[in-house]
N, C-alpha and C positions, 0 to 999 in steps of 0.2 A: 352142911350147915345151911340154915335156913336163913336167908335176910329178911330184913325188915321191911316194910312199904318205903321208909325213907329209903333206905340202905341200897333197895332195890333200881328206884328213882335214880340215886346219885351215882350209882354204876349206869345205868343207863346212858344220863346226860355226859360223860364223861370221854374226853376225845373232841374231835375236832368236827364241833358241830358245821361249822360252817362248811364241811363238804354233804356235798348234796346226795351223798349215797351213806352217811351216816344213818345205822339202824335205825335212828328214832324218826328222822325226818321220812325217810324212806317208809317206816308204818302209820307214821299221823298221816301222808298221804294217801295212807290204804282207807284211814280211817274215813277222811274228806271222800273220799273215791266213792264210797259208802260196804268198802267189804267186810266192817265191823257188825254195822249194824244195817244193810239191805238198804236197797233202792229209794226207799222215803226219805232216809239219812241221806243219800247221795243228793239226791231231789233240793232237798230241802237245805245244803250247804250249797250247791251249783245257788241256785235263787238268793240265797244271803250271799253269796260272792260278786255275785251279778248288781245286788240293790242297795251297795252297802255305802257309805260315806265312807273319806280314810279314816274318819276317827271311828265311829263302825264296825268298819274292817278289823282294827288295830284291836278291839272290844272283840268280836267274833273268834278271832284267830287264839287269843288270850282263853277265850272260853270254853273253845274245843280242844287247844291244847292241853289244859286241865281236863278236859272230859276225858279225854283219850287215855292220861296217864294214870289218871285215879281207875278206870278202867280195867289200864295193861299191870298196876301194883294192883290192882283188889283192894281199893281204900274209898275212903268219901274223897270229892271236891275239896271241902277244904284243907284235908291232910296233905295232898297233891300239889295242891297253891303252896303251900308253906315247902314240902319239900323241896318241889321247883326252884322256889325262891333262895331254900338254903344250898341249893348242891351250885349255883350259878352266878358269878360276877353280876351287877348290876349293867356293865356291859356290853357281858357272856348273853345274859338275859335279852338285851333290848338287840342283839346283834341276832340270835336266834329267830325274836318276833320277829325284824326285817325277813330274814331268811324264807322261815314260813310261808310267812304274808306271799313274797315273791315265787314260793310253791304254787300254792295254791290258786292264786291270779293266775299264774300262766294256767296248770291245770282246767279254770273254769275257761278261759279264753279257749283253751284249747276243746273244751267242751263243746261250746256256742256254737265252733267252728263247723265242728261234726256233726249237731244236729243242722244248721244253717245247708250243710251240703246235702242230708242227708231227704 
């Protein structure tokens, strides 16, 4: 049986986001990383991590999370917002954004680090 882009999404987000080795968090990081889509992606998220206000941030993370997932279902942007929005507590939701958010900062920190020594 085939799922749906929703169906697909809400299997996904399903389980216990807040551990840091849940499949999704663990491939939005691949994404951030840039192994989705190559080095300019990586580039160019490290630089919006690095330049960002929290409210920025908070916008950023929201927007690549939808990138990622409309992506990983093979759907638009907006089909992705919306199913995100249905498969996830209001919360589920804003506990994930933390989450994220805190991926990714450390990631870029740990970036900076590397070229700084490098």
């Amino acid at each position: 049986m085939t799922l749906t882009a929703t169906q697909s999404i809400a299997q996904d987000l399903a389980g216990d986001l807040t551990d840091p080795n849940h499949i999704v968090r663990r491939h939005f990081s691949l994404w951030i990383e840039g192994s989705y889509k190559g080095e300019e992606h990586r580039a160019a998220n490290l630089k919006a991590l690095c330049e960002c206000n929290a409210r920025q941030l908070r916008t950023f993370i929201i927007s690549e999370f939808t990138k990622f997932t409309a992506a990983d279902a093979y759907c638009s942007y907006g089909h992705a917002q919306k199913s995100i929005v249905a498969a996830l507590s209001k919360d589920a939701l804003a506990q994930l954004t933390k989450d994220l958010t805190a991926d990714c900062v450390e990631w870029a920190i740990d970036q900076t680090a590397d070229e700084v020594a490098a």
